[in-house]
C-alpha positions in Angstrom: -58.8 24.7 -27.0 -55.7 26.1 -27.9 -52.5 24.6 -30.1 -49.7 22.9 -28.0 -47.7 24.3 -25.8 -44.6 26.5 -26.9 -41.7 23.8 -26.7 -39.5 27.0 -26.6 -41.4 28.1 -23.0 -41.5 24.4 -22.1 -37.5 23.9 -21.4 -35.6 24.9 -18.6 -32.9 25.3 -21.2 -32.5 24.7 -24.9 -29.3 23.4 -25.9 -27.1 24.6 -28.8 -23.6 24.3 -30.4 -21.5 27.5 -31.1 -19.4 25.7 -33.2 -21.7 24.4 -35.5 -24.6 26.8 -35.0 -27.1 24.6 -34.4 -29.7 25.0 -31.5 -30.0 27.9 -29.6 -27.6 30.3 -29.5 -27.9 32.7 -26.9 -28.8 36.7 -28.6 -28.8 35.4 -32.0 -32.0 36.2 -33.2 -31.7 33.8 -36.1 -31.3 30.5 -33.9 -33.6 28.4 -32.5 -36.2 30.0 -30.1 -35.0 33.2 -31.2 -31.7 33.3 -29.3 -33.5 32.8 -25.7 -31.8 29.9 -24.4 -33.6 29.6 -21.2 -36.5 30.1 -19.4 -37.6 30.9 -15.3 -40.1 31.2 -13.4 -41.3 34.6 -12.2 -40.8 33.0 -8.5 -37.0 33.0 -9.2 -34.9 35.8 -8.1 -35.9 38.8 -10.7 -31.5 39.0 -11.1 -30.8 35.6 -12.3 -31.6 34.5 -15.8 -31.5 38.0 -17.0 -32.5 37.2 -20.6 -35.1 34.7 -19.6 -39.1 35.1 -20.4 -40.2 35.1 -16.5 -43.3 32.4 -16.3 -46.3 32.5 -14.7 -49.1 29.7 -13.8 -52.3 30.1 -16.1 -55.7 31.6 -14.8 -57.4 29.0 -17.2 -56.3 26.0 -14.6 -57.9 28.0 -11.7 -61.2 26.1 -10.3 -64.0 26.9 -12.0 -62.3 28.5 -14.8 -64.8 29.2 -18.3 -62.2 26.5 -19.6 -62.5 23.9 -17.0 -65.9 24.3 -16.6 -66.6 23.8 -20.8 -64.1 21.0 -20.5 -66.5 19.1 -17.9 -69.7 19.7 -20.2 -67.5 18.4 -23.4 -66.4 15.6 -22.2 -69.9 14.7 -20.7 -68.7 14.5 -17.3 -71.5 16.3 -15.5 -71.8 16.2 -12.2 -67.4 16.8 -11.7 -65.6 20.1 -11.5 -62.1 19.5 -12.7 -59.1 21.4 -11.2 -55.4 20.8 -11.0 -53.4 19.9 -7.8 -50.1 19.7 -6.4 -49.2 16.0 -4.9 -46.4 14.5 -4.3 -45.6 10.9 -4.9 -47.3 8.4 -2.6 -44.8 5.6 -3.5 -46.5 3.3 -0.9 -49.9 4.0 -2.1 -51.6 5.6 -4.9 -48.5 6.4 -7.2 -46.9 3.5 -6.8 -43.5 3.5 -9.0 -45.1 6.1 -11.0 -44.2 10.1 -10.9 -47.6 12.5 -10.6 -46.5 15.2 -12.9 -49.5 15.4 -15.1 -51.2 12.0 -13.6 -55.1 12.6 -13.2 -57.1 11.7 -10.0 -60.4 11.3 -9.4 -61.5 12.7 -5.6 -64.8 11.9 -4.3 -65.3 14.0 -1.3 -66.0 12.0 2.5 -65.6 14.6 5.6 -64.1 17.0 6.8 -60.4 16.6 7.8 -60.3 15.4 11.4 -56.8 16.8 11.7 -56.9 20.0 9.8 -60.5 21.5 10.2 -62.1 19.4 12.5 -64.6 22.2 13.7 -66.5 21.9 10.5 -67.9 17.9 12.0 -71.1 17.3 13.6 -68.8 15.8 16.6 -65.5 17.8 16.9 -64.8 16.3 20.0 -64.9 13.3 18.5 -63.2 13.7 15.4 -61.8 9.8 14.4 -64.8 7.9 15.8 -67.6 9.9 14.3 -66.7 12.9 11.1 -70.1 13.3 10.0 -69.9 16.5 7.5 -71.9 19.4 9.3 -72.4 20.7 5.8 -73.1 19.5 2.8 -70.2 17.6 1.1 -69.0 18.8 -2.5 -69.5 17.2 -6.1 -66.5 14.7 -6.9 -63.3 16.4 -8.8 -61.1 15.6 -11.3 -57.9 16.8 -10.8 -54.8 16.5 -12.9 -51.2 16.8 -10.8 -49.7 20.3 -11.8 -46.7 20.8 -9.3 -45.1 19.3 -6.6 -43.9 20.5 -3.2 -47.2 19.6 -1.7 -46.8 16.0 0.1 -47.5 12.2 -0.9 -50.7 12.5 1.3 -52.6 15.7 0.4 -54.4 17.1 -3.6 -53.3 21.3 -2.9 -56.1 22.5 -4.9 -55.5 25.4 -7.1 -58.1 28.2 -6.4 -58.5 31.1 -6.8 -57.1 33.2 -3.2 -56.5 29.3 -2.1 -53.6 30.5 -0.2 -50.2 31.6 -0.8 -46.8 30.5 0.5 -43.5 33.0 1.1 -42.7 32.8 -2.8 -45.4 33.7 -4.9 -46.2 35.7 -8.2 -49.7 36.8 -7.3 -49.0 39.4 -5.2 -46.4 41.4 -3.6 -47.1 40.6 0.6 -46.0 42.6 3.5 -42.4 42.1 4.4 -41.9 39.5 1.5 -37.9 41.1 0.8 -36.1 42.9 -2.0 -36.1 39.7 -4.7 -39.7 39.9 -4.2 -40.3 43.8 -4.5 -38.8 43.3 -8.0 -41.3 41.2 -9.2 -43.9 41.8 -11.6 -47.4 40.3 -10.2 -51.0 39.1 -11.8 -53.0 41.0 -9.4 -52.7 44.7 -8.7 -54.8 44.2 -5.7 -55.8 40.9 -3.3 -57.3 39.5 0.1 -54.4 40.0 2.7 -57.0 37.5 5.0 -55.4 34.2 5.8 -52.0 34.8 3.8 -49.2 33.6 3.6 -49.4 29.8 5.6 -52.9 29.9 6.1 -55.3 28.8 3.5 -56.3 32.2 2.3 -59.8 33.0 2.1 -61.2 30.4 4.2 -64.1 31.4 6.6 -64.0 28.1 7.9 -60.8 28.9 10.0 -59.9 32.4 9.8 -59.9 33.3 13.7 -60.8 37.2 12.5 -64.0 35.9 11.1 -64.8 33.7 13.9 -67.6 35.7 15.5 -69.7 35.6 12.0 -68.5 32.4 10.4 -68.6 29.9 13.9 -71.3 29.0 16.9 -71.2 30.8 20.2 -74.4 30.0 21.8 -74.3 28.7 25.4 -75.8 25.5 24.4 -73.3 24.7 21.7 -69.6 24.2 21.7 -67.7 27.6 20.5 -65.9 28.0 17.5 -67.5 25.1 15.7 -69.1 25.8 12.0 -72.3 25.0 11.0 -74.6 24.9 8.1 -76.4 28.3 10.0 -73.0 29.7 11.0 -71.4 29.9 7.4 -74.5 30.7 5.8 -75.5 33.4 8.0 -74.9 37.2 5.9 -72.4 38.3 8.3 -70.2 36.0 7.2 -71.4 35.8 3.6 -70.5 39.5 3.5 -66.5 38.8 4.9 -65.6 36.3 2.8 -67.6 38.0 -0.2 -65.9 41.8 0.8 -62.8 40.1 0.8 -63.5 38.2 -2.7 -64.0 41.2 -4.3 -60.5 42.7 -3.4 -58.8 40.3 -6.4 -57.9 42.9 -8.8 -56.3 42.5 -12.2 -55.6 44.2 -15.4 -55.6 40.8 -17.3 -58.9 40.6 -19.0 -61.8 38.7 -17.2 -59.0 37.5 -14.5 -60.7 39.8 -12.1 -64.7 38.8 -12.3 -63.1 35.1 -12.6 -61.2 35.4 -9.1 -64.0 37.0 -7.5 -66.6 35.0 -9.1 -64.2 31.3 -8.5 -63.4 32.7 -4.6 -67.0 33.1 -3.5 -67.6 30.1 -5.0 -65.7 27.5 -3.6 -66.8 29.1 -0.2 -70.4 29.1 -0.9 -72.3 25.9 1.1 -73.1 24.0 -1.8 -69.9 24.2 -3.4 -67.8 24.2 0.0 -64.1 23.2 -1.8 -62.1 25.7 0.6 -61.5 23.8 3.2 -59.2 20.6 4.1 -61.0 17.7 3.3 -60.4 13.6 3.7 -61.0 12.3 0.2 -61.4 9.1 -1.4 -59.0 8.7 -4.3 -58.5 7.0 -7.2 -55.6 7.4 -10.2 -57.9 7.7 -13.8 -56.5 8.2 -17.3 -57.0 12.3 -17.7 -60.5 12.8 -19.7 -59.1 14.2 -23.3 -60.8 17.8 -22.6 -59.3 18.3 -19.2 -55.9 18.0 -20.8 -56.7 20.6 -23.7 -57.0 22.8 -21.0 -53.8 22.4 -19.1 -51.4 21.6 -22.0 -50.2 18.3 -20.6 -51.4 15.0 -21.8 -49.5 11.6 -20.9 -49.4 8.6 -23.2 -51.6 6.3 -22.0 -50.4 4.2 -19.0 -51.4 0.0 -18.6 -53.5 -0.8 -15.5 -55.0 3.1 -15.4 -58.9 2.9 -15.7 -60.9 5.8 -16.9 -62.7 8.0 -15.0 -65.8 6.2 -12.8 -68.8 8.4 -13.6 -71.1 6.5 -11.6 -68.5 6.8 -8.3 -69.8 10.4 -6.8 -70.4 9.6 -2.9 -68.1 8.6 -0.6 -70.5 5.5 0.1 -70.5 4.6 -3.5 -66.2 4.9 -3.3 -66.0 3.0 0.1 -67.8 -0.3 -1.6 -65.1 0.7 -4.4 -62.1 -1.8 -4.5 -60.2 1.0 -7.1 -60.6 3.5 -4.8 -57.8 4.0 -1.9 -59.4 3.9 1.6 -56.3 5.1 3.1 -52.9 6.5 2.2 -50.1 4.3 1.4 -48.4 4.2 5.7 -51.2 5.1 7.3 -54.7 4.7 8.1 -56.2 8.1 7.1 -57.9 9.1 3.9 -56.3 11.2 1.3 -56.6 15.0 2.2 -57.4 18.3 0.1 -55.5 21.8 0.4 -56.1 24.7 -1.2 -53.9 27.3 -2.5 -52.9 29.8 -5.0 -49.1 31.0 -5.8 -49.2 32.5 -9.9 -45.5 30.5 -9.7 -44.8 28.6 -13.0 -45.4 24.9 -11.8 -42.9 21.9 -12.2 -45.5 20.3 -14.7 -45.0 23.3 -17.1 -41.3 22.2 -17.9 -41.0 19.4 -20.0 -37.4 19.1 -18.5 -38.9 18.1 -15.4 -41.4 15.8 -17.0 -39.1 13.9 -18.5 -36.3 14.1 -15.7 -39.1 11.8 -14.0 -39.6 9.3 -16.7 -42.8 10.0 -17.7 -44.0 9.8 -21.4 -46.4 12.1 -23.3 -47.8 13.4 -26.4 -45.1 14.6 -28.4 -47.4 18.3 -28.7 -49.1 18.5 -25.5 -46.4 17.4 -23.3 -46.5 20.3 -20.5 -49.1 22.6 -18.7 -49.2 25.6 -20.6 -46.4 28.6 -19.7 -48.3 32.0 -19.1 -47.0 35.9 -19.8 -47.6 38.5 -17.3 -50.6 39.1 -19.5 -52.1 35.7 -18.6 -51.5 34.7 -22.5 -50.3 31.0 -22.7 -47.4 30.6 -24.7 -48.3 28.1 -27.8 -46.2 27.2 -30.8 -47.1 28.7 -34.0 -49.4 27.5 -36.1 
């Protein structure tokens, strides 16, 4: 646990008057915030906001983080994993009137996505009318919202090589352009496979891996995945090889990629992949929130976490639970991905531009250095 968020990291811009020298006045030292009246992300153009503190997401919010992990136990919530997610607002479904920044879910895990990764069903020829799981479904998450620019019908989960898009502060990609080439990144080194557009590490889909990670027996259908097929050591050593490429000279951010990467692409604990979800909004457990620096004042007609509610069978019979998204008649979906940007839940601005209310302390996600080192107001 950490103190609150720096509310001088936590604006966009911090207002002052000249005349009366009040605020923040930009290079004075002696004003508020020390003079730097604005912030950016480090996904901005490196020319613009000269002055500005460039912001980076937090390694701590990646899945199975040392903090999110301690968060579960301490909360007594064994049994979840908690991440954070970008999701835009389902205003016909889930969401409601109601803005995600900072809302918390809680995602119990059905099948495989019939429209996205299909080839990892029992039947992928018959994706609607029978998605049977060919391996084993993962624990329930928690997830709290963290960014938008996702869609009203998918949870992007933030992992670690999850996948990045053109803009990102992770690492500098081949042909990315000048703006980019000036950036400083979190990793000195990182898994090319799968980046940018397509999920990342993901042995599931990657067409380079196919010949280790998917069937090709005459008797089966090729290119489908199996319990056998991703759990066979040829493709335990790609995904793994190409793990251990995250590089960092931020302490532990290195082990924690590698370790966090291979995870969420080992059978039992199978996250990296598009999956149909059932999904319910919760009030964010108190611990979950310590970790990400945002915590929302507490909203009428949002019910706490179901601990009980791990199965999609158990969700199904579950009235709270949404069966479908709000204009269609799908499930919720997962993504994955991973961009180091400075997320729209880390600016207050933003949070409040959408109405939302919070704890007058925790009222963002937590604003990291290029160091990894949260910014957190003086004690």
């Amino acid at each position: 646990m950490l103190p609150p968020p720096d509310q001088c990291h936590d604006r966009d811009y911090i207002p002052g008057d000249s005349y009366l020298k009040t605020g923040c006045l930009s290079g004075d030292t002696t004003s508020e915030c020390g003079g730097k009246c604005e912030t950016a992300s480090v996904c901005e153009s490196p020319t613009a906001k000269p002055t500005a503190d460039r912001l980076y997401m937090c390694q701590r919010n990646l899945l199975f983080s040392p903090e999110m992990e301690q968060a579960v136990i301490d909360d007594g919530l064994q049994g979840f994993h908690y991440a954070v997610v970008g999701h835009d607002p389902d205003t016909a479904g889930i969401d409601g009137n109601a803005h995600p920044c900072c809302q918390c879910y809680q995602l119990v895990y059905a099948y495989p996505s019939p429209s996205n990764d299909k080839q990892v069903l029992v039947d992928p020829d018959h994706p609607t009318t029978n998605p049977t799981s060919a391996i084993p479904v993962p624990a329930p998450l928690i997830v709290q919202a963290f960014n938008t620019a996702a869609s009203p019908t998918t949870f992007d989960v933030y992992m670690p090589a999850g996948g990045m898009g053109a803009q990102n502060g992770c690492f500098l990609l081949p042909n990315s352009g000048a703006d980019a080439a000036q950036r400083k990144y979190m990793y000195t080194n990182y898994p090319l496979d799968g980046q940018p557009g397509n999920g990342g590490v993901k042995p599931a889909s990657l067409d380079e891996w196919a010949a280790d990670c998917k069937t090709k027996s005459p008797d089966l259908h090729p290119m489908w995945v199996t319990q056998a097929t991703i759990t066979s050591p040829a493709c335990i050593k790609d995904f793994t090889d190409a793990c251990n490429k995250i590089t960092s000279t931020i302490p532990g951010l290195s082990e924690q990629g590698r370790t966090g990467c291979v995870k969420a692409n080992t059978i039992d604990t199978f996250y990296h992949l598009n999956w149909s979800v059932y999904a319910m909004k919760v009030q964010c457990p108190e611990h979950l929130t310590r970790v990400t620096g945002c915590k929302l004042a507490t909203q009428a007609g949002v019910k706490a976490v179901k601990p009980d509610v791990k199965t999609a069978a158990q969700a199904s019979k579950d009235s709270d639970f949404w069966s479908k998204t709000g204009n269609t008649n799908n499930l919720y979906e997962t993504t994955t991905m991973e961009d180091c940007c400075r997320p729209t839940c880390a600016s207050y601005s933003q949070i409040s531009g959408f109405g939302l209310t919070t704890d007058p302390q925790y009222r963002s996600f937590y604003n990291c250095d290029i160091n990894g080192v949260p910014y957190t107001q003086k004690q």
